[in-house]
LUMMARNU-99460 format. One line per 3 residues: their letters; for each residue x, y, z of N, C-alpha, C. Coordinates in pm, whole numbers. Layout:
BEGIN
a	X:Y:Z:X:Y:Z:X:Y:Z | ...
//
This chain:
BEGIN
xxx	8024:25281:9897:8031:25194:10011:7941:25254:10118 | 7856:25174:10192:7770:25244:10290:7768:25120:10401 | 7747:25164:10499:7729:25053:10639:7615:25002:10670
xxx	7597:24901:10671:7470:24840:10651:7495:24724:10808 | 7332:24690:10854:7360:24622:10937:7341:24439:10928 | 7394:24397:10977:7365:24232:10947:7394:24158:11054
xxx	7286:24167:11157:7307:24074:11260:7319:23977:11235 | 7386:23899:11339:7411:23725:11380:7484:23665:11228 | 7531:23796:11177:7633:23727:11052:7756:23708:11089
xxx	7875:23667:11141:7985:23655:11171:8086:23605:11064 | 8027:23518:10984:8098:23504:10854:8053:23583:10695 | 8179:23576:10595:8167:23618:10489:8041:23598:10427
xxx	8034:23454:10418:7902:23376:10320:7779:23442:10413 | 7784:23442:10552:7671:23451:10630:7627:23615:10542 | 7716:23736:10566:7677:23875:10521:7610:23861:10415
xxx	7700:23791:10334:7667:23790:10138:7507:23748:10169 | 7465:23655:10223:7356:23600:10238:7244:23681:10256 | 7284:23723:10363:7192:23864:10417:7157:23957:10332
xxx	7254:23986:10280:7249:24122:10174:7209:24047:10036 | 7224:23957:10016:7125:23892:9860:7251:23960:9766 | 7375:23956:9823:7475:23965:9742:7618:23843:9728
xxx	7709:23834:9616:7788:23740:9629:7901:23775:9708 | 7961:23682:9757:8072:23705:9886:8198:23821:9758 | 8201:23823:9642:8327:23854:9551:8247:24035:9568
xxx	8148:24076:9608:8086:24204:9635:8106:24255:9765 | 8152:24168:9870:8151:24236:10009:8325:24237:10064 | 8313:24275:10123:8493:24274:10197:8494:24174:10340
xxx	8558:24086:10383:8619:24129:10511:8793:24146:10567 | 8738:24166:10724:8871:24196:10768:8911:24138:10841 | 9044:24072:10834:9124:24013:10960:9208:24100:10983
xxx	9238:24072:11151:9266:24137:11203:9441:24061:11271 | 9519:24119:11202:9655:24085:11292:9728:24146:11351 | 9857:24100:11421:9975:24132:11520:10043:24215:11417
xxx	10087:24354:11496:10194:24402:11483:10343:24369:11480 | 10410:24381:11433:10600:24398:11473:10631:24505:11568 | 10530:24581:11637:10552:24632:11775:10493:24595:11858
xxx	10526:24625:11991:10444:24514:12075:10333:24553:12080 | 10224:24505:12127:10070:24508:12101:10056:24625:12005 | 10064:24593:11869:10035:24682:11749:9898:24589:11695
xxx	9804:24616:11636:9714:24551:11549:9690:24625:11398 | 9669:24519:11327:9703:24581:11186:9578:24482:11138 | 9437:24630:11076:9334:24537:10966:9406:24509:10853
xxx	9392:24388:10808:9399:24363:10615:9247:24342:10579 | 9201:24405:10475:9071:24396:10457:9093:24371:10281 | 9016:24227:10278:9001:24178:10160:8875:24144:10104
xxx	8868:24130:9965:8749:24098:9864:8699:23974:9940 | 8531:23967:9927:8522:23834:10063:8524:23749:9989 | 8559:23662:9843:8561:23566:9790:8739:23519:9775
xxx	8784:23618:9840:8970:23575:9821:8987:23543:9931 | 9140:23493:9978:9161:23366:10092:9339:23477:10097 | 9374:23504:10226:9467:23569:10238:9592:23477:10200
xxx	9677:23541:10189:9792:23546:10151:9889:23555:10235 | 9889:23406:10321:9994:23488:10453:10160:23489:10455 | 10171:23424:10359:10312:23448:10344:10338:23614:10301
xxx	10308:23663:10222:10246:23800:10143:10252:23922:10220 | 10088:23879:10320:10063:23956:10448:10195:23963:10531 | 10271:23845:10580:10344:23877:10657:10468:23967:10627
xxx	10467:24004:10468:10561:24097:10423:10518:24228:10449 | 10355:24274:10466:10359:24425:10497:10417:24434:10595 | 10478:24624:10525:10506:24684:10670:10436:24675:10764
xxx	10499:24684:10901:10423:24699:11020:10408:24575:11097 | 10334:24462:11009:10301:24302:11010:10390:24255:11090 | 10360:24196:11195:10428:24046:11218:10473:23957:11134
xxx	10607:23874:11190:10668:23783:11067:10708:23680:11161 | 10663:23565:11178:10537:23535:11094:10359:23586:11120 | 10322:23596:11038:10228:23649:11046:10108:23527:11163
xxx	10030:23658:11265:10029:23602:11363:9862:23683:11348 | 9740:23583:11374:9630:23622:11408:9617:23689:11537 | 9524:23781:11561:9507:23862:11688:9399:23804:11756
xxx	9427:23801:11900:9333:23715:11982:9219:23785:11996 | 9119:23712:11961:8969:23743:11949:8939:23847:12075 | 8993:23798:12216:8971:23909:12299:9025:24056:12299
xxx	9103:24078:12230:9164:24199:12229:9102:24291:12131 | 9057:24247:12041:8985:24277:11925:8888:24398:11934 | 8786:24385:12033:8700:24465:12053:8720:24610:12153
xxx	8843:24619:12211:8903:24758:12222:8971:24785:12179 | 9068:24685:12074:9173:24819:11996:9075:24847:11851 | 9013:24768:11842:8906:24821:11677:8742:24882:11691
xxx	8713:24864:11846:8569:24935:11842:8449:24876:11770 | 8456:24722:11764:8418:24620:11758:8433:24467:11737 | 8343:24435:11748:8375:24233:11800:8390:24165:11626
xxx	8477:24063:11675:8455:23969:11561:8301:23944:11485 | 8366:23976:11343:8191:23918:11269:8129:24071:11251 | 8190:24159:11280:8099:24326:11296:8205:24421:11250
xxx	8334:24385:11210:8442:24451:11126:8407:24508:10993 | 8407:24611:10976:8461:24647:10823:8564:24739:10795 | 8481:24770:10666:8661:24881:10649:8621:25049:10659
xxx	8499:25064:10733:8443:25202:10743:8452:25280:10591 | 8429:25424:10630:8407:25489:10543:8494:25610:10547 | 8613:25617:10605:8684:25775:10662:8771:25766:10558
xxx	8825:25872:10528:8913:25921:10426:9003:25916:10475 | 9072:25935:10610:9168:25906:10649:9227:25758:10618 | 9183:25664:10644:9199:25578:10592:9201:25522:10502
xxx	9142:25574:10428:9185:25555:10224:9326:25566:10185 | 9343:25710:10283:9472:25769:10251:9557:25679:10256 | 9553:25640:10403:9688:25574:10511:9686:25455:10411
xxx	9575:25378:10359:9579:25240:10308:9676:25251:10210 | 9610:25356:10108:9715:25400:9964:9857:25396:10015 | 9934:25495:10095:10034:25554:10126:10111:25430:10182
xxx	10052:25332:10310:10108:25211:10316:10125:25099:10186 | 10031:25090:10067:10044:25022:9961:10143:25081:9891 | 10184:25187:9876:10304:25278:9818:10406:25228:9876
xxx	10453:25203:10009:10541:25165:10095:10594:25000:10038 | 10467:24959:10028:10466:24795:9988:10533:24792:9886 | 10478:24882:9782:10534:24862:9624:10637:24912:9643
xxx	10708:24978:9692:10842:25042:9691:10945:24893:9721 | 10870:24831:9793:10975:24688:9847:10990:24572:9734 | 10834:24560:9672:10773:24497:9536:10909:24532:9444
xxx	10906:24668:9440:10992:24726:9315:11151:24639:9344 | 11170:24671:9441:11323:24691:9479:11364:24549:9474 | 11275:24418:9446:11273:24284:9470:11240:24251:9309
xxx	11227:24351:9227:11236:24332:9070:11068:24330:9036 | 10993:24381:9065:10843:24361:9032:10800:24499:8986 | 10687:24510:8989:10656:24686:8960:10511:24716:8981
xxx	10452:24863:9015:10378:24917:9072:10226:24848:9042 | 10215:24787:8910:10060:24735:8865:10083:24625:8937 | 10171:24557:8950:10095:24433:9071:10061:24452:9185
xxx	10047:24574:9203:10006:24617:9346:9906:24691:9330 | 9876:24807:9236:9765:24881:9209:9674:24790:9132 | 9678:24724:9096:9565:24606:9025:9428:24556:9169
xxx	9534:24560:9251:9479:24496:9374:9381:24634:9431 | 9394:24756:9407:9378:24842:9465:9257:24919:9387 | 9199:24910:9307:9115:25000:9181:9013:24995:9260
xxx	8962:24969:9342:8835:24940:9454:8813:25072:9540 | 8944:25106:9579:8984:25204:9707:8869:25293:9728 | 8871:25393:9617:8749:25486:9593:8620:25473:9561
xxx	8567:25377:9525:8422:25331:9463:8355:25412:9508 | 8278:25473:9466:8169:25583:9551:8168:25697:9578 | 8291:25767:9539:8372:25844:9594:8431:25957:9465
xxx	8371:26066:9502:8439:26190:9386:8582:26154:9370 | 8625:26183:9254:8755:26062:9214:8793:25959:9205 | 8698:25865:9182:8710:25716:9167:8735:25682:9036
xxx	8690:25773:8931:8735:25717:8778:8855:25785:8763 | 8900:25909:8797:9056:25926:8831:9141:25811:8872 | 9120:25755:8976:9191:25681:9064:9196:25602:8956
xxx	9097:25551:8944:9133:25402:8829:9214:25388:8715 | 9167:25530:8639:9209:25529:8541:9391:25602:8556 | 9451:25638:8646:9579:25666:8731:9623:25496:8747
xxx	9517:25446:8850:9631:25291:8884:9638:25202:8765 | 9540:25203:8649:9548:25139:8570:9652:25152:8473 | 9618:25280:8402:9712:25347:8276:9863:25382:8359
xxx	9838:25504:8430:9965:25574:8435:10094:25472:8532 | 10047:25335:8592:10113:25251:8662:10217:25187:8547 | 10116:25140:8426:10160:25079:8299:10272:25160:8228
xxx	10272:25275:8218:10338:25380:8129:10480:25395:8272 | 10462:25395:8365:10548:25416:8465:10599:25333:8568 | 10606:25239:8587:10576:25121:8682:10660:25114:8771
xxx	10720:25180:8748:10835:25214:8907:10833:25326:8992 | 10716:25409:8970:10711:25554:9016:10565:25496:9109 | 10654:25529:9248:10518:25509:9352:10457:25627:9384
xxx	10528:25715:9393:10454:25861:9395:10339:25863:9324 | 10283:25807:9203:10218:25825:9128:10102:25762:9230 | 10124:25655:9343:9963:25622:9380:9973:25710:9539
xxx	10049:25748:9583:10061:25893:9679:9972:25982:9626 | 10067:26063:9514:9994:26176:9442:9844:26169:9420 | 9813:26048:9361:9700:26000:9311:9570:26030:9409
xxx	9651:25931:9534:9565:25918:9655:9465:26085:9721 | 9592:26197:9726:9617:26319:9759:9481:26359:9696 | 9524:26304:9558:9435:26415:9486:9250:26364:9516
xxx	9258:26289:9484:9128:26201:9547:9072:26234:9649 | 9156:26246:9770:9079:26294:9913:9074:26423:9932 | 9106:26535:9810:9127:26678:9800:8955:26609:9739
xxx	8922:26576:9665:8811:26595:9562:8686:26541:9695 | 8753:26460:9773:8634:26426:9865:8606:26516:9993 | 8718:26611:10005:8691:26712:10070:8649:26841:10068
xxx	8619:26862:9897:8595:26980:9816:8444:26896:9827 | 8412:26811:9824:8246:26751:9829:8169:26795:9964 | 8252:26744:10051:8213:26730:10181:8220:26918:10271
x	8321:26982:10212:8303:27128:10288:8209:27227:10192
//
């Protein structure tokens, strides 16, 4: 994943365009309301999928009902304007994403479902990234063999941003 620039693109199709790539190759992000007061919470999705707001409004954290964030507020709690969002590149945030998707599946589970319908969604996380065929081959296989053990995309996560920090020092 690398940051690339694309003026006067504000929409999905507009980026894809720019970049001479298909919208199912790029991400974006909406941006919603917290369940605390002025909380904002990115969901950042594949740009050819259409959110899920009944879904969304089940993450932790989320507003219920799930409630778009006003365009004006946008550009000081995220450090940029509508149309100029992505999902950066920090490891911190890989983490937090994983560790909140762990949180999710723990609720998934407890509602009779299990960990691959949630790590299916997730095999992306690392692309690029020392430990990315780990990761995959963890959310893929070891979800299947175990499907109720969320630790397994914690652990997983851990180990991943150990491998991207053994790169980086």
């Amino acid at each position: 994943m690398s940051r690339v620039a694309t003026p006067n693109a504000k929409t999905i199709e507009a980026v894809a365009k720019q970049l001479g790539l298909p919208a199912s190759q790029n991400v974006k992000t909406l941006i919603v309301e917290g369940d605390e007061d002025g909380a904002l919470y990115a969901i950042i999705l594949r740009g050819d999928h259409e959110l899920n707001e009944i879904k969304a409004a089940k993450l932790p954290g989320v507003a219920s009902p799930l409630t778009f964030a006003a365009e004006e507020r946008i550009p000081k709690a995220m450090g940029a304007s509508v149309g100029s969002l992505g999902p950066g590149n920090r490891l911190a945030e890989k983490q937090a994403i994983a560790f909140a998707m762990a949180d999710y599946a723990d609720m998934v589970i407890e509602q009779g479902g299990n960990l691959h319908q949630i790590t299916r969604h997730m095999l992306g996380l690392f692309t690029g990234e020392r430990g990315a065929k780990y990761w995959r081959r963890q959310l893929g296989e070891a979800t299947r063999l175990q499907p109720y053990n969320t630790d397994i995309l914690r652990e997983t996560a851990e180990f991943c941003c150990s491998q991207i920090n053994r790169e980086v020092a």
